[in-house]
N, C-alpha and C positions, 0 to 999 in steps of 0.2 A: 141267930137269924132274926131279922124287925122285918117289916115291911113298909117298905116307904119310896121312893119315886128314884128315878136316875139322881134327879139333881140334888134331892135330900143326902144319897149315896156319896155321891161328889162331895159336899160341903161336910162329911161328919168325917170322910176320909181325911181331907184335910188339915180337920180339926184335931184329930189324931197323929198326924204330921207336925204336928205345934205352931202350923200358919194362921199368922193371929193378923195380916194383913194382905188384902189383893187390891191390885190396880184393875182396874177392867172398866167397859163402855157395855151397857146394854143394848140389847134388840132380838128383836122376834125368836133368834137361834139359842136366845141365852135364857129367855124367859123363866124356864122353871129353874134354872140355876138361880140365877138369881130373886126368887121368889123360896127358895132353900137361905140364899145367904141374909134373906131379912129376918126370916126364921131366927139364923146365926148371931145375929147384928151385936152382940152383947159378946160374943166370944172374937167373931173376926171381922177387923174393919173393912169398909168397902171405900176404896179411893176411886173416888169417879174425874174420868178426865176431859177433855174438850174433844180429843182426839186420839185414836187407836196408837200413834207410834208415842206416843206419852206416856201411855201405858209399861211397855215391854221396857223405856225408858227409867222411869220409875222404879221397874222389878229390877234393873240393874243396878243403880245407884243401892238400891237399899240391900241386895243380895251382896257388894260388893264393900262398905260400909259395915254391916253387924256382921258377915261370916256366915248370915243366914239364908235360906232360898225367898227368891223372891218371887212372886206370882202375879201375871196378867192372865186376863179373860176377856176375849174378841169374838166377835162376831166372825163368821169364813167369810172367803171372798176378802173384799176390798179391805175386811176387817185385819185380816189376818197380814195380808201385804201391806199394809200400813204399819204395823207391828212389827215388818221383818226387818228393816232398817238396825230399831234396839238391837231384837234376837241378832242381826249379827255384829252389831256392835259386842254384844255379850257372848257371841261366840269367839271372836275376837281377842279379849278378853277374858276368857275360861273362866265367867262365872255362871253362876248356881241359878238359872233362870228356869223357872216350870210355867213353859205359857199351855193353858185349855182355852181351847179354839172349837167354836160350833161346828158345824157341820150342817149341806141339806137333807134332808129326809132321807132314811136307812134305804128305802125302796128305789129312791131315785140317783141314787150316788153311780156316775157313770155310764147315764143313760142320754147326758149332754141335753136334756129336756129346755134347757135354757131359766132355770127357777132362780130365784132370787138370792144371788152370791154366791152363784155355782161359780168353780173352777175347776178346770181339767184336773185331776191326779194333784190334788191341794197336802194329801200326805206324802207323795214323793215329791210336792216342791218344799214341803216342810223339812226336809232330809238336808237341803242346802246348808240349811244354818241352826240346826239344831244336832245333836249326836246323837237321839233316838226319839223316835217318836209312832206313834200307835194310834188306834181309832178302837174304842167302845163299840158292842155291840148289843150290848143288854146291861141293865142296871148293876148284877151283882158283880159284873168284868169292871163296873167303876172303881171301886178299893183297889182290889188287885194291880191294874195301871197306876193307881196314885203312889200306889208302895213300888211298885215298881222302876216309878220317874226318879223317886225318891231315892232309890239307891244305886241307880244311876248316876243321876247328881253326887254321890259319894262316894262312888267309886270310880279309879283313873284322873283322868282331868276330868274339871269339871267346866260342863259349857250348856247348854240349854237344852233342855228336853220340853218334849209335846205331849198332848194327849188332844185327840181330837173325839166328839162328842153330838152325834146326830139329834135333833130336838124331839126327836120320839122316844129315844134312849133315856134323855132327862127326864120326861112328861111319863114316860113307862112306870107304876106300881110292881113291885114284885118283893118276892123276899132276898132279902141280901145280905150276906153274911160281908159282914166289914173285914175281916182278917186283922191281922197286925203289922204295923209298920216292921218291916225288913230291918236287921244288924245289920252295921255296915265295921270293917274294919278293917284299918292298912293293911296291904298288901306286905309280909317280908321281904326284905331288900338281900339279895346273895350276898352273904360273909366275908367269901372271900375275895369277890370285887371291893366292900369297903378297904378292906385290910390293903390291897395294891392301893388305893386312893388314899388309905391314911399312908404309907409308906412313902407315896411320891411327894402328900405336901409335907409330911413331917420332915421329909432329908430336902426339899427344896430352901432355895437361900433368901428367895425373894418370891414366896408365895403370894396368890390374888385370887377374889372370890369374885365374881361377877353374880349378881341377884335380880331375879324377877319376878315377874305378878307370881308365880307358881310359891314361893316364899309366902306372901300375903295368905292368896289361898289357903294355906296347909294351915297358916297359924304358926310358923315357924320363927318368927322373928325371936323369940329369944334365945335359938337355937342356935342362928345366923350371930348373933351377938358374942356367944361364945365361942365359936368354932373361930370366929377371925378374931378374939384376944386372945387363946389357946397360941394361933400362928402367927399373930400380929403381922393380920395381913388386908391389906386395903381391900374397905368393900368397894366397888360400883355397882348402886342400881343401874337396872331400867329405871327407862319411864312409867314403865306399869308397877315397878317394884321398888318404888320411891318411900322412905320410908321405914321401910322391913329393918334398917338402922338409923338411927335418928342422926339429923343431919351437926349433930351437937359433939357428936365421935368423932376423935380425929379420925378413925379408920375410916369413915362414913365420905364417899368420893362422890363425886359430879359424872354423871355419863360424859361430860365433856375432858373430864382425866382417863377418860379410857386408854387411845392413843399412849400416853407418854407413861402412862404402869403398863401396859400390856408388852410395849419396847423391854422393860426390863422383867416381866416375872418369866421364872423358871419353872411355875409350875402354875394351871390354873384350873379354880373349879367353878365349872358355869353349872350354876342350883335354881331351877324352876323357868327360865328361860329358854324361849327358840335360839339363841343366841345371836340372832343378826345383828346387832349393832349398826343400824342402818344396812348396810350392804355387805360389806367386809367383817366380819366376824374377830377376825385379825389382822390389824397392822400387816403389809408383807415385808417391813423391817426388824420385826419382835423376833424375838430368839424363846418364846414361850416352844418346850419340847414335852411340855407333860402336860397335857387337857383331859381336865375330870369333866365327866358329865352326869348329875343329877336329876332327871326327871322324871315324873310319873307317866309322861306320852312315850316310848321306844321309837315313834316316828319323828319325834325329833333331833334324833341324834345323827340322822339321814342328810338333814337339812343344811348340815353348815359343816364345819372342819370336823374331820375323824377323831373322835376321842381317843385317847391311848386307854380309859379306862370309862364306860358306860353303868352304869348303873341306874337301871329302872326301881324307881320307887317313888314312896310321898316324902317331900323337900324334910319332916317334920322328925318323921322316920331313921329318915337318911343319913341327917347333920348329927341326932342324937349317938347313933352308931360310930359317924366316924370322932365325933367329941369324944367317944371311948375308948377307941383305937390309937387315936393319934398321940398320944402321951408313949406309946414306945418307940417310937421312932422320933421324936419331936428333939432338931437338933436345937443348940445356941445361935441366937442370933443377937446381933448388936441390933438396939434400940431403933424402929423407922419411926418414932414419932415427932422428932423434929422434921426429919425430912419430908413427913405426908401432913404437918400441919401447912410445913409452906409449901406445899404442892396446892392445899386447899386455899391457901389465902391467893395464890398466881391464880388457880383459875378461877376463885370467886373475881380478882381484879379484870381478868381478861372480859369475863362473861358482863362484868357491868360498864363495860366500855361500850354495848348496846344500847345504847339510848334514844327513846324514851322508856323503851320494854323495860330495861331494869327496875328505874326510877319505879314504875306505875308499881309493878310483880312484888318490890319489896315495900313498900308500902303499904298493900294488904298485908303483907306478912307481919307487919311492925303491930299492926292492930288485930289481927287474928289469933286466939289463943291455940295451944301447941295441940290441943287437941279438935282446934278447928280444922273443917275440911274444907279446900278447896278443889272444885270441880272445874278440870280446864278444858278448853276446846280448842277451836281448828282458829285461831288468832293470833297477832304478831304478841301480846303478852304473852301468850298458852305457849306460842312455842319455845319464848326465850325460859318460863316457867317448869318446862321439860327438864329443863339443862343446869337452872341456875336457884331455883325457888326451894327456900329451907324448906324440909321436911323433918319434924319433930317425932311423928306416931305413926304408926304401921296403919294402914286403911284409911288415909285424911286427905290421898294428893289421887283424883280418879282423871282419867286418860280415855279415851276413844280407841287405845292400841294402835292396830295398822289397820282399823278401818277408815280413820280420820274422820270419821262423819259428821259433818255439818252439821250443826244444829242440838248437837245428841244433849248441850251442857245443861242448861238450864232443866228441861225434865229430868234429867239423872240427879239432877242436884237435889228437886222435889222430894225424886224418892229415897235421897240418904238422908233426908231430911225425918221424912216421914219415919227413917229404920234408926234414927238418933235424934228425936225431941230434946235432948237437953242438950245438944252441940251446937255450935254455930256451924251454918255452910255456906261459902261464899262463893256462887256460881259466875265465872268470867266469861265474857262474849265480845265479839265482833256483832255489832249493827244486820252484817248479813246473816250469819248465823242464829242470830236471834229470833229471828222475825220465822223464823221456820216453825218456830212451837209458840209465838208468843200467845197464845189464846191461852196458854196453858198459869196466865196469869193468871184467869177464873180458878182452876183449881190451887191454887196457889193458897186464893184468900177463900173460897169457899171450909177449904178442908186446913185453913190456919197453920198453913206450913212456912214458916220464917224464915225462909232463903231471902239473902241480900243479893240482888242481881245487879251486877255492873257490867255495862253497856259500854265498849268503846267503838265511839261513831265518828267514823272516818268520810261517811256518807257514797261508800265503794265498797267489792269484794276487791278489798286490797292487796291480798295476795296476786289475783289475775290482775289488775290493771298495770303492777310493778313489773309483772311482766313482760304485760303488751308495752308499757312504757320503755323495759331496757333490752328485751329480745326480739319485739316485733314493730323499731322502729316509732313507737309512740300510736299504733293501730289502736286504739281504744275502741271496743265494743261490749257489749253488753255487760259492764263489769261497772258502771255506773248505778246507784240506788236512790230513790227517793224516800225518804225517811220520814216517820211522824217525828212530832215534840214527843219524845218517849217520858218526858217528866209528865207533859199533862195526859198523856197514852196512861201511866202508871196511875193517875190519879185516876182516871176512867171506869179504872177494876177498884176503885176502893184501895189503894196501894200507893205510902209514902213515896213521891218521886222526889229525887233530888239532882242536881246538875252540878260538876265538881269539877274544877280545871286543875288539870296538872295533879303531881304525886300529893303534894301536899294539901290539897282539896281533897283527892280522892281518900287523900288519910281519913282527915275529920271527917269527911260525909260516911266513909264506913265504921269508923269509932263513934259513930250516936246512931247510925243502923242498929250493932250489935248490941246497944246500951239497950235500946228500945227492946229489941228481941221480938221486933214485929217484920212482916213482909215488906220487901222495899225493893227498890232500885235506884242504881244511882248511875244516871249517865255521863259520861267524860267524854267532851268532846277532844276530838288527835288529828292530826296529819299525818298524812305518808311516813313511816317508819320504815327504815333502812333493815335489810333480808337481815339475820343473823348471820348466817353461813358468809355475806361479806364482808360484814364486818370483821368475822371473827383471822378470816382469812388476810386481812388487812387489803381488803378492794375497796372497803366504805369504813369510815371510822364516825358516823356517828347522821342523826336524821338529821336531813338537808333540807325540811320542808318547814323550818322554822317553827315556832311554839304554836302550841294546840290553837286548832282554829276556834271562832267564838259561838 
């Protein structure tokens, strides 16, 4: 037992959690927390941001990048909902997020008094996008919850926990016994569920693994690596689980060869995945009769086609068991490595018959090393980037999920930035999306975090106006934007700006960003780029709005 204040409690807890980094914005509620983490300053950094969803932002990118938990600290009220955006981005995404959020005064909490950043029942809207979360009520309950998020966070999926923190709590002396951070440890996977799942791909003839973020998560990927040379059997990521095999393997697929493996495999096992595949999970022409399912959620197996064989567990756990199993029943099969090399090179050809997205996507990749990350968003590169952009290393290619959220790239980029100083990250954007966090170039250059931001400015939310252009008749409204000179915007913040036309501009301007290894942005001016989806479908074969505009 010490005696020392809430927020001294809070910050030594953490320190014992081995959080050697928070994202957070101060104010009145956070006071003596953060008057504890100056205290800290020498054990754990404080990332100060422009703005509350930059924050939760941050904690994702970097939570989902190292493997590590990430941490925001918000002010309630306006604080906290500005923040929820991230959290559910990262809910979304099933990462390791622990956001502490104030609170108003212990006396006044649901007395609707009207005090500054009241919200109604602010812990049951935290429930929306977090999977558990709790409120302090005296200093020595601080440890306790900290250990407790914490092994939450590591056990099941994992997706963002809360702890909420009234400023009397923090400001309170008392004695406090810190306790010890909680063991956490996999759950056992039933035996003899593996044993039917290694029996069904070991005798199938044309087995397939389908992989998602939940692979990453676990840490699994070298596991994911053996089990599909063990069956030589085509991976497909997700887009969340891009990666988890390097795109260098021939087993290593495109979410866009899903379709034409899925028509032939006879047996398949979906590992860490909701399985949706956009809407259909399965081709309704595939003749796939045997579905494994791997997850550590049970409620996801509700969600999409009946597996013939379920099993809850961690992806990591999982794969190792059936990589043990599967050797007795593992029949002969003739060689698919010519056939899935040129399966790879069809639809790498298909997917770059996208143009300009191709050209711009690979391009970065030519100059980005294998362990660079790139961070995509809700844009005509991002999405063609989804489908078609080499992925070399597990945690290097970050996704929005099925939140799609606007805006989320460039702060997530920040904080993978921040949770890998010696990587390169090269954050992609759309004009519109950009400008949602662009303040958040101040912490950029303040806290010397060397993301290279590339800007493609179309001077529209070009998704809605291609719309309103081919569905509603040419109705153009509000999907128009007035844009700064983002090269002198960039120089504004103290920040190399560059202006780059075309692939091969944007080559060189991002191969002497990453020479520098300073803060940058490099804008690319574009035109109207043609949907994917029509191109691929053969209604558009290629952008009709002539070469980047100037």
């Amino acid at each position: 037992m010490a005696v020392m204040t809430g927020g001294q409690a809070l910050v030594r807890a953490l320190i014992q959690e081995g959080i050697t980094t928070i994202f957070g914005l101060p104010g009145i509620q956070l006071d003596w927390a953060f008057d504890a983490l100056y205290e800290a300053r020498e054990t754990i950094r404080v990332i100060h941001t422009r703005h509350e969803q930059a924050t939760s932002y941050m904690a994702d990118g970097f939570a989902r990048t190292t493997g590590r938990v990430g941490v925001c600290l918000v002010v309630p009220g306006p604080g906290l909902l500005n923040a929820a955006a991230g959290l559910a981005t990262a809910y979304a995404c099933s990462s390791r997020v622990l956001c502490l959020t104030g609170q108003i005064g212990s006396d006044l909490i649901g007395l609707g008094r009207g005090v500054l950043h009241e919200i109604p029942e602010q812990l049951r809207l935290a429930g929306s996008f977090t999977r558990w979360a709790a409120r302090a009520t005296s200093p020595n309950e601080i440890p306790r919850l900290v250990h407790e998020a914490m092994r939450q966070l590591h056990t099941g999926r994992p997706r963002p926990v809360l702890i909420e923190i009234p400023p009397d709590v923090l400001q309170t002396t008392a004695s406090v016994d810190l306790g010890a951070p909680a063991a956490t440890m996999p759950a056992p996977v039933d035996p003899e569920l593996i044993d039917r799942a290694a029996r069904l791909l070991g005798t199938a003839t044309s087995p397939l693994i389908l992989a998602g973020g939940g692979v990453l998560a676990a840490g699994a990927w070298e596991e994911l690596r053996l089990l599909a040379e063990l069956l030589e059997a085509p991976v497909v990521m997700t887009s969340s689980g891009r990666g988890a095999l390097s795109d260098r393997h021939y087993l290593a697929q495109s979410p866009h060869a899903w379709p034409r493996l899925a028509r032939t495999a006879d047996a398949l096992l979906a590992v860490g995945t909701r399985f949706t595949m956009s809407t259909d999970p399965l081709p309704p022409d595939t003749r796939t009769h045997a579905v494994i399912r791997l997850d550590i959620d049970p409620a996801e197996f509700r969600r999409a086609a009946t597996p013939a064989v379920a099993i809850v567990g961690d992806a990591r756990v999982g794969l190792t068991q059936l990589i043990q199993r599967i050797p007795r029943y593992n029949r002969s099969r003739a060689s698919r490595r010519e056939e899935l090399l040129s399966l790879k090179s069809a639809v790498a050809a298909d997917l770059e018959r996208v143009q300009p997205q191709a050209a711009l996507a690979l391009a970065i990749r030519a100059e980005l090393p294998d362990n660079g990350i790139l961070v995509n968003e809700s844009t005509q590169v991002g999405y063609w980037a989804n489908l078609g952009f080499p992925v070399y290393a597990p945690r290097t290619f970050l996704t929005s999920g099925y939140q799609g959220t606007l805006g989320y790239g460039f702060p997530t980029a920040l904080g993978a930035r921040a949770g890998n100083p010696d990587r390169p990250v090269v954050s992609i954007n759309g004009d519109g999306g950009f400008l949602y966090n662009v303040q958040e170039l101040s912490t950029m250059v303040r806290h010397r975090l060397a993301v290279v931001a590339v800007v493609f400015d179309d001077g529209a939310y070009g998704n809605v106006r291609r719309i309103q252009q081919q569905e509603f008749g040419g109705h153009l409204i509000a999907s128009d934007l007035q844009n700064p000179d983002f090269v002198r915007l960039a120089e504004a913040f103290g920040i190399r700006g560059v202006r780059a036309e075309g692939p091969e501009g944007l080559r060189r301007a991002l191969r002497e960003a990453l020479r520098a290894g300073e803060p940058a942005l490099i804008a690319v001016p574009v035109g109207e780029m043609p949907r994917l989806r029509d191109v691929l479908a053969g209604r558009q074969t290629a952008s009709t709005a002539g070469p980047p505009r100037a």
